[in-house]
C-alpha positions, 0 to 999 in steps of 0.5 A: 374594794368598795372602802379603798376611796373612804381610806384614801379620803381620809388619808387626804383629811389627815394629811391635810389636817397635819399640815394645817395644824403644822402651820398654825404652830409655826405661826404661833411659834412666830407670833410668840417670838415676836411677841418676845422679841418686840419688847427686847428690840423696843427696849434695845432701841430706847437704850440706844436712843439714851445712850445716844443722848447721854453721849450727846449731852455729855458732849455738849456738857464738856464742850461748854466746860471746856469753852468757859475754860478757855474764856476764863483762861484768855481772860486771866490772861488779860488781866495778867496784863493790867498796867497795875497789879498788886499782890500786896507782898508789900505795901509800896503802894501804900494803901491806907493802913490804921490801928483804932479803936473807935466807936464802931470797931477795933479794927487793925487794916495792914498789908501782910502776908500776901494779903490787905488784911483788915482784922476788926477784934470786937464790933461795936455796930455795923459800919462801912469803911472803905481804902481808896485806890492810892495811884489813880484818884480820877478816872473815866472807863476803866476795868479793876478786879480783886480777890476777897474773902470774909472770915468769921469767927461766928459761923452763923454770921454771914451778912458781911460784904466786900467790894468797890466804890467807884466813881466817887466824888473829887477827894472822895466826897460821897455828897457829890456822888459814888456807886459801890458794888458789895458782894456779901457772904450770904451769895447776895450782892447789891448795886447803889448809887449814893448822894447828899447822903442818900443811898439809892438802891439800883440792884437791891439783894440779889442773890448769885449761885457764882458767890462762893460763901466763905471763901476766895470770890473774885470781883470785877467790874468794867466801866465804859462811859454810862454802861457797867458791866459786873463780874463775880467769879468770871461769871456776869452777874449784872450790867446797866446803863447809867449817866449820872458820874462819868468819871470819879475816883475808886476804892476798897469797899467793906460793910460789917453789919454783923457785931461779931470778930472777923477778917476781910481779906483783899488779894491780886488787885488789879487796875487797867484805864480804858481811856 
């Protein structure tokens, strides 16, 4: 009778011991799984965070494509309704045509095809040559476009160019001054005023990620009083200010710098006055 209290007593000890060791697993057992659990909702979040985003940049991504495919599209649209357009099926605007062998080229330039073909056979030395626009000779603020592309027969040769003269001199007299524009086969393409013979370097090499080498490049420019805004591809490359022809005449431009066989090709011309 004396050792009952001792084993109640120690009944409680053991109840009490149990239900303390109970609480202690439960709470490691909840430690632990939120010690697992953590990092699958923190990696679960920053998926979702990176799927968000990605959605989020794609979204914007096509939203532009498809902005600048609207613009390129109302821009076609635009030039599809120039006063002027010449597809060259023939040449009844009669562009300048030639056969000659001189002391820069054999060059042979005729409408064919679809194309303004200029072929130079063999090169002699770098040179520039240029076609003037036969239906308008003076001209204020206008927009003109033309698709080109240079072929050579060596792969290597790249240093070739392909533009526009524009407000040139009365009759096309480069000493009273002219701008070009040339777009060349390297992803360069130059701006330069030109005068009594002296070539001054506006916009000198620069180079463009919107030339596209070896294929169809489509040039542009936009003349408004003194300001000039440059195109290649529906993307605006360059724009300046400059006072010093307000008017002039306009032309094909190529510049062959390299003394290898190759064709320059000239397609959809299109001219609009602004006036």
């Amino acid at each position: 009778m004396d050792q009952q209290p001792a084993v109640k007593d120690r009944q409680k000890i053991l109840k009490g011991d149990f239900l303390f060791a109970c609480s202690m697993l439960a709470i490691c057992c909840i430690f632990i799984t939120g010690l697992i659990a953590v990092p699958f909702w923190d990696y679960d979040q920053k998926q979702k965070g990176i799927s968000a985003n990605t959605t989020s940049t794609a979204y914007a991504v096509a939203t532009q494509q498809s902005l600048a495919t609207a613009t390129a599209v109302a821009h076609a649209t635009e030039q599809a309704q120039y006063k002027f357009i010449d597809h060259f099926k023939d040449n009844m605007t009669y562009w300048m045509t030639e056969s000659i062998n001189d002391e820069f080229a054999h060059r042979s330039i005729f409408v064919t095809g679809g194309f303004y073909r200029w072929r130079m056979s063999e090169v002699k030395q770098p040179f520039l040559y240029w076609a003037n626009f036969p239906e308008d000779s003076w001209m204020n603020d206008f927009d003109v476009y033309v698709d080109s592309k240079i072929n050579t027969e060596d792969d290597t040769s790249n240093d070739n160019c392909s533009g526009f003269i524009f407000r040139q001199g009365l009759y096309a007299d480069w000493q009273k001054g002219a701008y070009t524009f040339s777009v060349c086969n390297n992803s360069y393409f130059d701006v330069y005023y030109v005068e009594q013979g002296e070539w001054e370097p506006i916009l000198d090499g620069t180079y463009s990620n919107a030339i596209h080498n070896n294929e169809w490049n489509r040039l542009e420019i936009s003349a408004r009083a003194n300001h000039f805004t440059f195109v290649i591809n529906n993307e605006v490359v360059y724009e300046m200010t400059d006072d010093r022809l307000p008017a002039g005449s306009l032309a094909l431009l190529v510049e062959v710098n390299e003394t290898v066989p190759m064709t320059i090709l000239f397609d959809n011309f299109g001219f609009q006055a602004r006036e």
